[in-house]
PDB file with SEQRES, HELIX, SHEET and CRYST1 records, atoms N, CA, C and O in Angstrom:
SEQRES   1 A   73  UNK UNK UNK UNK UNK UNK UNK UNK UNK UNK UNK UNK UNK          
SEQRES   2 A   73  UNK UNK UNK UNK UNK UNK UNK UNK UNK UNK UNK UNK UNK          
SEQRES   3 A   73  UNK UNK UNK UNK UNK UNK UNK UNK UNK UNK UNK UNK UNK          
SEQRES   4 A   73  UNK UNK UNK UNK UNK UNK UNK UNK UNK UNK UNK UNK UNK          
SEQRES   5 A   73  UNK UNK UNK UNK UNK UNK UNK UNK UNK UNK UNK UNK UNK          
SEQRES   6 A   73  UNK UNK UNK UNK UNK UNK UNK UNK                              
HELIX    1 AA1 UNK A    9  UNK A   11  5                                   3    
HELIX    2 AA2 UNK A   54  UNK A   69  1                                  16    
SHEET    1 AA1 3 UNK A  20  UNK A  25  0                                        
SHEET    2 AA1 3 UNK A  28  UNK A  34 -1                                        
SHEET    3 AA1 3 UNK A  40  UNK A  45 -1                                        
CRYST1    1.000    1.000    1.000  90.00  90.00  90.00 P 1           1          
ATOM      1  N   UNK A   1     101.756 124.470  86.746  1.00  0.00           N  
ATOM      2  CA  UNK A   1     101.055 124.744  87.987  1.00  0.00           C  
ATOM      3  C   UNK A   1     101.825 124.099  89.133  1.00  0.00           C  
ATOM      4  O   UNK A   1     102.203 122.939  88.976  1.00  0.00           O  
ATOM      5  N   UNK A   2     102.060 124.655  90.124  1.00  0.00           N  
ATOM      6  CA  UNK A   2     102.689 124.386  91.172  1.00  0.00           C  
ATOM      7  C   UNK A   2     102.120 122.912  91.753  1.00  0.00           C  
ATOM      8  O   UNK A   2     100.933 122.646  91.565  1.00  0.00           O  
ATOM      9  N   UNK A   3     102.814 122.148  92.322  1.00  0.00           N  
ATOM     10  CA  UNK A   3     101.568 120.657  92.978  1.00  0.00           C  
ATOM     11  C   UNK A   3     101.137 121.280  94.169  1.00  0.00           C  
ATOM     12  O   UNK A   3     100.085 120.669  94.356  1.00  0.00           O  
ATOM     13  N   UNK A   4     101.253 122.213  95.250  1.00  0.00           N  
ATOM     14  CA  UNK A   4     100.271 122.336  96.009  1.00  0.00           C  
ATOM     15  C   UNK A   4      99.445 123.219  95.917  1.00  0.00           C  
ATOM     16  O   UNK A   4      98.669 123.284  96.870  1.00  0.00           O  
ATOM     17  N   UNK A   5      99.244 124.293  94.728  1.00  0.00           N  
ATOM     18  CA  UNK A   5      98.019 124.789  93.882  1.00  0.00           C  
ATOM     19  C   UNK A   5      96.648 123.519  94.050  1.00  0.00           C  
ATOM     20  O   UNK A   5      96.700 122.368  93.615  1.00  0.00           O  
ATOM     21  N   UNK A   6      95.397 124.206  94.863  1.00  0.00           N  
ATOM     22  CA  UNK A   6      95.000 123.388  94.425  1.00  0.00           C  
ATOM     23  C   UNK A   6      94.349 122.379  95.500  1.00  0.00           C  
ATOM     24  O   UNK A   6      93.184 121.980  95.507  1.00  0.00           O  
ATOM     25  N   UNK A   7      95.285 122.090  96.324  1.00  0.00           N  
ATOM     26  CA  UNK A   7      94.898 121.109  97.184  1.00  0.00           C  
ATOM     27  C   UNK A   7      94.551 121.584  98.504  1.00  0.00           C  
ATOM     28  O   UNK A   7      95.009 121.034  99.506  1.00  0.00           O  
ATOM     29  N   UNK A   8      93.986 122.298  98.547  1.00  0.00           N  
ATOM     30  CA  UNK A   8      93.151 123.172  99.921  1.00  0.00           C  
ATOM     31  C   UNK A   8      92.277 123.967  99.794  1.00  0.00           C  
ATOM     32  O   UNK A   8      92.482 125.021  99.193  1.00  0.00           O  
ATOM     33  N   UNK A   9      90.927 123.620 100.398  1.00  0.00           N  
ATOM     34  CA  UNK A   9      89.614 124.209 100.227  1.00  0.00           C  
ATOM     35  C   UNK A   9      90.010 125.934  99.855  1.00  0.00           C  
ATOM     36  O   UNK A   9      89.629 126.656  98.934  1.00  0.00           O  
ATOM     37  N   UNK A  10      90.869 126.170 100.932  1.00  0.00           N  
ATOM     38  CA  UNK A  10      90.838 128.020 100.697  1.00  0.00           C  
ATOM     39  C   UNK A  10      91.454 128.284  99.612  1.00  0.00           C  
ATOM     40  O   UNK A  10      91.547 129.488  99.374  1.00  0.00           O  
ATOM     41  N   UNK A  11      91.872 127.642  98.930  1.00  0.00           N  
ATOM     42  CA  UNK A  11      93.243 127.523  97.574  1.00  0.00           C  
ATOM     43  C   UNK A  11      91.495 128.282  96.254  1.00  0.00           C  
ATOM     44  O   UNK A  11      91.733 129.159  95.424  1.00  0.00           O  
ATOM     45  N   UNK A  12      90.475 127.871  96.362  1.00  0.00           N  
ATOM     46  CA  UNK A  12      89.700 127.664  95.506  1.00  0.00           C  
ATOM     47  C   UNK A  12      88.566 128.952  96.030  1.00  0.00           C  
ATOM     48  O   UNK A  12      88.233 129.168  97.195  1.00  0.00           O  
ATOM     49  N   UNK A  13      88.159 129.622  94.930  1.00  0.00           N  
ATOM     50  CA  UNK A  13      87.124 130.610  94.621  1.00  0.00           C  
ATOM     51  C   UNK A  13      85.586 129.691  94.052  1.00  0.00           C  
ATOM     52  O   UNK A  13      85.635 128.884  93.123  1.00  0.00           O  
ATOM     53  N   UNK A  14      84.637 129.934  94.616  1.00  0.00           N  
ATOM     54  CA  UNK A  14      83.118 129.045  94.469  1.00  0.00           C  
ATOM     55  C   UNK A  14      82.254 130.483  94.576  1.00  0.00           C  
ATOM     56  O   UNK A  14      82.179 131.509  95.251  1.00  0.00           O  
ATOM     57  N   UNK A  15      81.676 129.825  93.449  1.00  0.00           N  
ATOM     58  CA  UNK A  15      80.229 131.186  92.720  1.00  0.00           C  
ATOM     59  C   UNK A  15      79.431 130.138  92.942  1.00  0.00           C  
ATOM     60  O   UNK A  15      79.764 129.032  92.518  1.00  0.00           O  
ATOM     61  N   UNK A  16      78.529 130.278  93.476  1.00  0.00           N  
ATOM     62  CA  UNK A  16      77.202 129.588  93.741  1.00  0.00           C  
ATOM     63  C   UNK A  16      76.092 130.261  93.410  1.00  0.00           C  
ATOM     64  O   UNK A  16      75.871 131.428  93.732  1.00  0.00           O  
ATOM     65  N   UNK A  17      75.065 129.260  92.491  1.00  0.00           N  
ATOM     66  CA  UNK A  17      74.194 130.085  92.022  1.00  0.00           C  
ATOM     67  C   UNK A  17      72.618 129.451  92.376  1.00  0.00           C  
ATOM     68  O   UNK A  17      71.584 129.553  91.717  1.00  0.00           O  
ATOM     69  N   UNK A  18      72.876 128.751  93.704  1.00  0.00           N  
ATOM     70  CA  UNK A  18      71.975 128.270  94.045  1.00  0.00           C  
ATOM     71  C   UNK A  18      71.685 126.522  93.583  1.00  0.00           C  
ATOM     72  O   UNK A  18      70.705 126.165  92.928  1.00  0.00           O  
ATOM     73  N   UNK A  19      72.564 125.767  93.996  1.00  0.00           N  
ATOM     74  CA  UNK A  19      72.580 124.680  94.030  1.00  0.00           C  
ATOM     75  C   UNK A  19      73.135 124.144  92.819  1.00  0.00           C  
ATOM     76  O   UNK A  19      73.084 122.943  92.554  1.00  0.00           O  
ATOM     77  N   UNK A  20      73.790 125.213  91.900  1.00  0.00           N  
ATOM     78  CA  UNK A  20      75.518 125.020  90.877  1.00  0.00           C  
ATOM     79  C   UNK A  20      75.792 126.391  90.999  1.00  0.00           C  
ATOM     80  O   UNK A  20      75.200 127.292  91.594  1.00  0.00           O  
ATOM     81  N   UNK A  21      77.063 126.360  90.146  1.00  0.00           N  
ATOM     82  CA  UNK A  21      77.704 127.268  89.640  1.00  0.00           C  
ATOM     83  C   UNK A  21      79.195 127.026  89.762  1.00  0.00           C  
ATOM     84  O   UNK A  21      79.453 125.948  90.297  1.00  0.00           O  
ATOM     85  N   UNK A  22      80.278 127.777  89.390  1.00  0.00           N  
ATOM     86  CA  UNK A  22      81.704 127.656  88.974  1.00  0.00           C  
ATOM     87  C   UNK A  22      82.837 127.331  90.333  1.00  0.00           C  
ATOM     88  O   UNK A  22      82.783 127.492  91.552  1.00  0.00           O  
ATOM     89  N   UNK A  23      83.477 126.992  89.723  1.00  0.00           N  
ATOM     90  CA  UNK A  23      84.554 126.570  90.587  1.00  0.00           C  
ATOM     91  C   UNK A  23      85.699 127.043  90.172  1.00  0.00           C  
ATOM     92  O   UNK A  23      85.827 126.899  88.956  1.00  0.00           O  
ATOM     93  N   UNK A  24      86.737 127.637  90.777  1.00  0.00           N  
ATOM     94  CA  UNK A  24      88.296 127.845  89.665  1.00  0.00           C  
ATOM     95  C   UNK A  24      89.176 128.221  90.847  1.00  0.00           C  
ATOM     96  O   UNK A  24      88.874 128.843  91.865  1.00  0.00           O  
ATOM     97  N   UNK A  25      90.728 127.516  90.341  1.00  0.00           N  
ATOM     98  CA  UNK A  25      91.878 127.999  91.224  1.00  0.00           C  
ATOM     99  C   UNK A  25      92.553 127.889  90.247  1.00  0.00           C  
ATOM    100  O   UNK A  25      92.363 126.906  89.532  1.00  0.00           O  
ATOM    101  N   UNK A  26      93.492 128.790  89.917  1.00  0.00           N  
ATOM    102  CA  UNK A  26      94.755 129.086  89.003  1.00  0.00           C  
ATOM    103  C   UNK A  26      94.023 128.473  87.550  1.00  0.00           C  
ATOM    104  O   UNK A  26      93.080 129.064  87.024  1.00  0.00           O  
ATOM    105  N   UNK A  27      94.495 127.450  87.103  1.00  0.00           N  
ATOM    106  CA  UNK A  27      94.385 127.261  85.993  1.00  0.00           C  
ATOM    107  C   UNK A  27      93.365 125.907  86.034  1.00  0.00           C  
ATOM    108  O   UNK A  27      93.067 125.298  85.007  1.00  0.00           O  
ATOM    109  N   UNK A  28      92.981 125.611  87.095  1.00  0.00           N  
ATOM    110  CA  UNK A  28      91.607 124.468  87.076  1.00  0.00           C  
ATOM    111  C   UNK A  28      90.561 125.397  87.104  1.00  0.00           C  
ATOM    112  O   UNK A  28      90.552 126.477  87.694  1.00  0.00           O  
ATOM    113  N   UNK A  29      89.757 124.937  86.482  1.00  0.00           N  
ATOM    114  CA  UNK A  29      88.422 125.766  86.584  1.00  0.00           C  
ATOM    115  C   UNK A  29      87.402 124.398  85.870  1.00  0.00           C  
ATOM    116  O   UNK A  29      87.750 123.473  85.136  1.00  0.00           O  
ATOM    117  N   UNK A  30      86.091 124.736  86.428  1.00  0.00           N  
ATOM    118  CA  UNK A  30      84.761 124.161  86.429  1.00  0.00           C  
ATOM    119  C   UNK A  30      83.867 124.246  86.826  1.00  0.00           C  
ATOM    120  O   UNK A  30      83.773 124.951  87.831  1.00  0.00           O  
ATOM    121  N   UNK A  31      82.648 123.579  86.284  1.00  0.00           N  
ATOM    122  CA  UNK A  31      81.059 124.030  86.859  1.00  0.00           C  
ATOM    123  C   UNK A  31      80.910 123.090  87.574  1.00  0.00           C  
ATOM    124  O   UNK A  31      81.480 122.018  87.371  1.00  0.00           O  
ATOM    125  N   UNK A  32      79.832 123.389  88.896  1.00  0.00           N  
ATOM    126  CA  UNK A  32      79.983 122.102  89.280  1.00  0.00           C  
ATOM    127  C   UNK A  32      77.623 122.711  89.569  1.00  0.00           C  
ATOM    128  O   UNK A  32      77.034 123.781  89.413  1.00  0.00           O  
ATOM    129  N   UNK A  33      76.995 120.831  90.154  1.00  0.00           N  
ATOM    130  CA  UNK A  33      75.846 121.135  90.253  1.00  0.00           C  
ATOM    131  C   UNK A  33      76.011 120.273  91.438  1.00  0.00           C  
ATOM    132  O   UNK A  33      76.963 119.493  91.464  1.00  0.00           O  
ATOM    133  N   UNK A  34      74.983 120.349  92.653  1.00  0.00           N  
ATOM    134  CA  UNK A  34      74.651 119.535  93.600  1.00  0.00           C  
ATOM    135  C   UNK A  34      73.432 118.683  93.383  1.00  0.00           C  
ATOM    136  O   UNK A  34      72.447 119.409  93.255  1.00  0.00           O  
ATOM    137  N   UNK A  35      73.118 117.292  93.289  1.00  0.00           N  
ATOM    138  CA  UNK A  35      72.229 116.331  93.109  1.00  0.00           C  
ATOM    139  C   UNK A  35      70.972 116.657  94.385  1.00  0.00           C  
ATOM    140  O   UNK A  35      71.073 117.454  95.318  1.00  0.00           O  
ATOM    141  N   UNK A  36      70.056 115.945  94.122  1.00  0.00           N  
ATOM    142  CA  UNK A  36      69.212 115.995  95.226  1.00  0.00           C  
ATOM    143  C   UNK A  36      69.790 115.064  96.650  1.00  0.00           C  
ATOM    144  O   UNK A  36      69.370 115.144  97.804  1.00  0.00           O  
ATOM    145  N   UNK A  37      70.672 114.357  96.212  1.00  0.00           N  
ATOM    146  CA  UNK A  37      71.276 113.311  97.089  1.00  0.00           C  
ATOM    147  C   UNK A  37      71.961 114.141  97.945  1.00  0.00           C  
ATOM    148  O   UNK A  37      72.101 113.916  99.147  1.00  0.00           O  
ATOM    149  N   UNK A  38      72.500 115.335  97.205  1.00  0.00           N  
ATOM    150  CA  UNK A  38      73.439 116.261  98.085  1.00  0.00           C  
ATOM    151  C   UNK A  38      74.829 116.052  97.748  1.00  0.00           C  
ATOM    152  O   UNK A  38      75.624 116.883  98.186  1.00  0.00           O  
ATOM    153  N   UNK A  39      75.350 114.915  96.918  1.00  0.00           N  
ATOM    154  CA  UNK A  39      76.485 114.664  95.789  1.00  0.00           C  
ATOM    155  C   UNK A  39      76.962 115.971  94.913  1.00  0.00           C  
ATOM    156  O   UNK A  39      76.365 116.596  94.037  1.00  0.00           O  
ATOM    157  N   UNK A  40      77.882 116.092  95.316  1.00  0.00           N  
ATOM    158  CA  UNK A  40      78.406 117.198  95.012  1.00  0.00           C  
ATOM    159  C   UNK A  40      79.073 117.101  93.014  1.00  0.00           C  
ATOM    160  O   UNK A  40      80.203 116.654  93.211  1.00  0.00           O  
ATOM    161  N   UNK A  41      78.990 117.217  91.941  1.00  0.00           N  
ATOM    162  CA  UNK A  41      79.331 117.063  91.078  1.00  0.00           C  
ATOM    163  C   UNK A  41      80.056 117.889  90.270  1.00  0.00           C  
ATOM    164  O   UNK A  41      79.502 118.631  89.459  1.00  0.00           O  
ATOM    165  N   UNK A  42      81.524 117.823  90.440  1.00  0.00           N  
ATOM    166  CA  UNK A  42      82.614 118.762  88.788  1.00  0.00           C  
ATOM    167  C   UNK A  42      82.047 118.309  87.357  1.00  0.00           C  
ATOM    168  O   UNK A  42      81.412 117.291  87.080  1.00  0.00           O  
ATOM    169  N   UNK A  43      82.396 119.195  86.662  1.00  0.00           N  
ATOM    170  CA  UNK A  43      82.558 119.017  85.425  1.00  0.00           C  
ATOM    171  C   UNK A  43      83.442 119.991  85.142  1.00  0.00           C  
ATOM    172  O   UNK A  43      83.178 121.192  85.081  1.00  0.00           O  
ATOM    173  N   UNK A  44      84.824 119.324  84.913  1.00  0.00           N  
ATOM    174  CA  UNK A  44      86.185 120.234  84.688  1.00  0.00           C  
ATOM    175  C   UNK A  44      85.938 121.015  83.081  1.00  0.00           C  
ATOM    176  O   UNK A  44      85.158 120.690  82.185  1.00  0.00           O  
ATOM    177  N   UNK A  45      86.762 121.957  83.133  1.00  0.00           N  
ATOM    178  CA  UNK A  45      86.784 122.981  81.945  1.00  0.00           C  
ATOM    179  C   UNK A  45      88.200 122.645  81.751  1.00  0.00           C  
ATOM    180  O   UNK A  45      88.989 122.719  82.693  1.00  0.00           O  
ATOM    181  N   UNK A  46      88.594 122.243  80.464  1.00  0.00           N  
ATOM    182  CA  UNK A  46      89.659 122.388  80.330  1.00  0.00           C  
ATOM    183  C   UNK A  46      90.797 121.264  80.412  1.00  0.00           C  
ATOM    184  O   UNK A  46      91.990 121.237  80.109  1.00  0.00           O  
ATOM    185  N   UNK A  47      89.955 120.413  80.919  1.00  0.00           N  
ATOM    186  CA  UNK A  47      90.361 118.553  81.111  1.00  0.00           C  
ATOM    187  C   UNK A  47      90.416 118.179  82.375  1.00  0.00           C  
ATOM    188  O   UNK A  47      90.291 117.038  82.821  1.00  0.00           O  
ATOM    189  N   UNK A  48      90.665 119.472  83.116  1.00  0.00           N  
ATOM    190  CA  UNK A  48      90.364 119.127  84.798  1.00  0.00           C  
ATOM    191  C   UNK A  48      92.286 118.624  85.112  1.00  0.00           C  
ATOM    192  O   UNK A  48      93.204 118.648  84.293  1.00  0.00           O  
ATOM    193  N   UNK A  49      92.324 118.176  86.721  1.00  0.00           N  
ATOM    194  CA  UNK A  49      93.683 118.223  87.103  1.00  0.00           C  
ATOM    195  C   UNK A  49      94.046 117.014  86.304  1.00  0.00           C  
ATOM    196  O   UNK A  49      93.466 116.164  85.627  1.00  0.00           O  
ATOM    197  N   UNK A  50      95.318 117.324  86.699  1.00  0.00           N  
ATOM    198  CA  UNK A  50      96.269 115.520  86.137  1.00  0.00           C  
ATOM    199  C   UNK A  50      95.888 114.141  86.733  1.00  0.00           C  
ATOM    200  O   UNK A  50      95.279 114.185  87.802  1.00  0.00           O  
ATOM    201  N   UNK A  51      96.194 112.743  86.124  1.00  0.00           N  
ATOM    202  CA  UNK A  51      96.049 111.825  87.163  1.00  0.00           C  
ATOM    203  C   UNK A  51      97.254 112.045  88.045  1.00  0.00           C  
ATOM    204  O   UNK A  51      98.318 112.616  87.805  1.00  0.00           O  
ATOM    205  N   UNK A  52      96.737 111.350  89.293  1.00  0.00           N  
ATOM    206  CA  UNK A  52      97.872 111.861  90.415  1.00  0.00           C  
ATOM    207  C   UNK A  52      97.701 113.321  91.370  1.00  0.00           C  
ATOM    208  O   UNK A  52      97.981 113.550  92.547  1.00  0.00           O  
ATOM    209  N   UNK A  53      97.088 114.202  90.244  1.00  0.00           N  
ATOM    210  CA  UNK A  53      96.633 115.456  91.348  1.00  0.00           C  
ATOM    211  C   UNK A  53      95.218 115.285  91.039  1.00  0.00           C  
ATOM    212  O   UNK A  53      94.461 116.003  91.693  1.00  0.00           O  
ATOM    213  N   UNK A  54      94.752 114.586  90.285  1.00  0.00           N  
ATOM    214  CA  UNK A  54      93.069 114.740  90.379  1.00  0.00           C  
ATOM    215  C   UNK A  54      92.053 114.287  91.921  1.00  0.00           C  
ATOM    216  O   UNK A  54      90.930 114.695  92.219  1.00  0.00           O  
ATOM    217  N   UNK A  55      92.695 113.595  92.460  1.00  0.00           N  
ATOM    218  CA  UNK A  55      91.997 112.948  94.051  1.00  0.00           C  
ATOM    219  C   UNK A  55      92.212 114.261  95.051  1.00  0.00           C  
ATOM    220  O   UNK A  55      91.314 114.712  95.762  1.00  0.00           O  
ATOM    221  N   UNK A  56      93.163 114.634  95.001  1.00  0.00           N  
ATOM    222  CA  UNK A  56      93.253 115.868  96.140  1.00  0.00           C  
ATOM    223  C   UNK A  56      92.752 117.007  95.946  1.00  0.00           C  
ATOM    224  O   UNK A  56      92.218 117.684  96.825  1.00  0.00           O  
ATOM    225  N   UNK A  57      92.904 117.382  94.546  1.00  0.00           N  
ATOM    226  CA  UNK A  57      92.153 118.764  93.680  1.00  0.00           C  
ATOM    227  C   UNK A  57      91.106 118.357  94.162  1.00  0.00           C  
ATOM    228  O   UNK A  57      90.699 118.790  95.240  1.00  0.00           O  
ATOM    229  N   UNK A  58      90.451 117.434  93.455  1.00  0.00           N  
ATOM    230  CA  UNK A  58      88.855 117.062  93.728  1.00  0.00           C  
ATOM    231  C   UNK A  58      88.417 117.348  95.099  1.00  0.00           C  
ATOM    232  O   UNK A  58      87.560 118.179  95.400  1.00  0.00           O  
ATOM    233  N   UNK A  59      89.181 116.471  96.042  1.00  0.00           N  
ATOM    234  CA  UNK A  59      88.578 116.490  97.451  1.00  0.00           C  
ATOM    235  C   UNK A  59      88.755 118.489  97.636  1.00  0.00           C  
ATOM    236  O   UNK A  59      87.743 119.062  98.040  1.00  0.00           O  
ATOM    237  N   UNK A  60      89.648 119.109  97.418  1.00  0.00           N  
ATOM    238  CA  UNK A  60      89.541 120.501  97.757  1.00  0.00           C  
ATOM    239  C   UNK A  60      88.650 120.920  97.625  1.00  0.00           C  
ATOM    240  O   UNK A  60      87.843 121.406  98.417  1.00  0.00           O  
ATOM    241  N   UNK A  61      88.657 120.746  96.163  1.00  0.00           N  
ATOM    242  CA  UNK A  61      87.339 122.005  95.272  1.00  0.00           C  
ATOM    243  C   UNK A  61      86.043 121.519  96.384  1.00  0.00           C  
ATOM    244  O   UNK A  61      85.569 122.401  97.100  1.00  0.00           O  
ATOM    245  N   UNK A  62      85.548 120.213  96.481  1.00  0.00           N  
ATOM    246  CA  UNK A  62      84.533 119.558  96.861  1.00  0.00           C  
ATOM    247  C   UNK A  62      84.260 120.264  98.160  1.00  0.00           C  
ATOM    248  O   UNK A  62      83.104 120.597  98.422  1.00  0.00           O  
ATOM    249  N   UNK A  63      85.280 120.523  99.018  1.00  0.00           N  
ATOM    250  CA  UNK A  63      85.086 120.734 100.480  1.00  0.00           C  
ATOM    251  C   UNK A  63      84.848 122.696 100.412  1.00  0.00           C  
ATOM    252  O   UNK A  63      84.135 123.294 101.217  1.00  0.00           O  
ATOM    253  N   UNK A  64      85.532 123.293  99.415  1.00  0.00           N  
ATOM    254  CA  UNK A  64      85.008 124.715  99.381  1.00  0.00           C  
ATOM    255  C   UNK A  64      83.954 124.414  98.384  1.00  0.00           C  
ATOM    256  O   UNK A  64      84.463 125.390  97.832  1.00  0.00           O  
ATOM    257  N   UNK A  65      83.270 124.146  97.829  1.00  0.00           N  
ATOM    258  CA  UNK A  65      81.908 123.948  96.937  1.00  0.00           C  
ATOM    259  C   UNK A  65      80.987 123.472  98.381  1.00  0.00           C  
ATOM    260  O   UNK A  65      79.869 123.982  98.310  1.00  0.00           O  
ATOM    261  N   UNK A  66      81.120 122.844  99.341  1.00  0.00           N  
ATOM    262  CA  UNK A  66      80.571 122.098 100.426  1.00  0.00           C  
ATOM    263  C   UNK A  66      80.552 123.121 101.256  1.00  0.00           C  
ATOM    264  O   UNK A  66      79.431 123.261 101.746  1.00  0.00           O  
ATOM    265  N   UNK A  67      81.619 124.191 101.756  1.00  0.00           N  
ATOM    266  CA  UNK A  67      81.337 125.371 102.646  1.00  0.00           C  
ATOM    267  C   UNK A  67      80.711 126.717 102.055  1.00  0.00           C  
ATOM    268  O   UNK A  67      80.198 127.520 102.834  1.00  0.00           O  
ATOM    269  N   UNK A  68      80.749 126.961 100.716  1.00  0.00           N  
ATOM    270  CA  UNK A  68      80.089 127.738 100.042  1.00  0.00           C  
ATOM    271  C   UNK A  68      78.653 127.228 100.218  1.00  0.00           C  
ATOM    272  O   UNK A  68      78.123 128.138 100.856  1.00  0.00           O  
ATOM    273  N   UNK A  69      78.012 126.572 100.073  1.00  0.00           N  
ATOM    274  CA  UNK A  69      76.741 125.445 100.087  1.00  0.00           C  
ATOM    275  C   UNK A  69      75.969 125.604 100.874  1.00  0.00           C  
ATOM    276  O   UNK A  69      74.767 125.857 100.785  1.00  0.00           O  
ATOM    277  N   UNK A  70      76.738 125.438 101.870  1.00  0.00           N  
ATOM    278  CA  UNK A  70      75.942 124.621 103.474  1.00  0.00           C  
ATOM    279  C   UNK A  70      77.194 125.960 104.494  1.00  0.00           C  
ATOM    280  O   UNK A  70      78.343 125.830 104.916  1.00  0.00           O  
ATOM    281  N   UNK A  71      76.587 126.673 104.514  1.00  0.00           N  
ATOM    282  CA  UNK A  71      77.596 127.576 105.320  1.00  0.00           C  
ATOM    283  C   UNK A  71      77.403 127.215 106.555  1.00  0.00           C  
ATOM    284  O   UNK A  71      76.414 126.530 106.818  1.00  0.00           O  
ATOM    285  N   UNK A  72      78.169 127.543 107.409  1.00  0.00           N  
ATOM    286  CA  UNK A  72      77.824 127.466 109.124  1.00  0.00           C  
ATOM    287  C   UNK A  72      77.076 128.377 110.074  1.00  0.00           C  
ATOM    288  O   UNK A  72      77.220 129.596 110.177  1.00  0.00           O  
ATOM    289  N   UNK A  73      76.189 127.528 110.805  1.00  0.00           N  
ATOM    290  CA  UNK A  73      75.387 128.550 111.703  1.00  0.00           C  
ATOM    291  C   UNK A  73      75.894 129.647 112.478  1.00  0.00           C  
ATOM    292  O   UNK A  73      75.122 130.352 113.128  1.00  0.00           O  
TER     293      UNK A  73                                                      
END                                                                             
């Protein structure tokens, strides 16, 4: 996988199924659920990114799981 695969909200496809559902770009993929806190939560498929790309993947997926979510007025 390329290293900047990945690390940008638009990089990532989000199915929302009403407060979870899937997450996937290239070869990361996962479910994710939102807490009542509003904590956004992965659960990688597949082992999830590497250490070293896991902080930036994460923050991506998180921020398109976050605009899928909470869309704008």
């Amino acid at each position: 996988m390329s290293m900047a695969k990945g690390r940008k909200a638009s990089d990532w496809t989000v199915r929302n199924l009403g407060g979870e559902g899937t997450v996937k770009c290239a070869e990361y993929r996962g479910r994710f659920r939102v807490r009542r806190d509003g904590v956004i939560k992965i659960i990688w498929q597949d082992g999830g990114p590497l250490p070293g790309e896991d902080r930036p993947v994460n923050t991506a997926a998180q921020e398109a799981i976050g605009a899928a979510i909470r869309p704008r007025a």
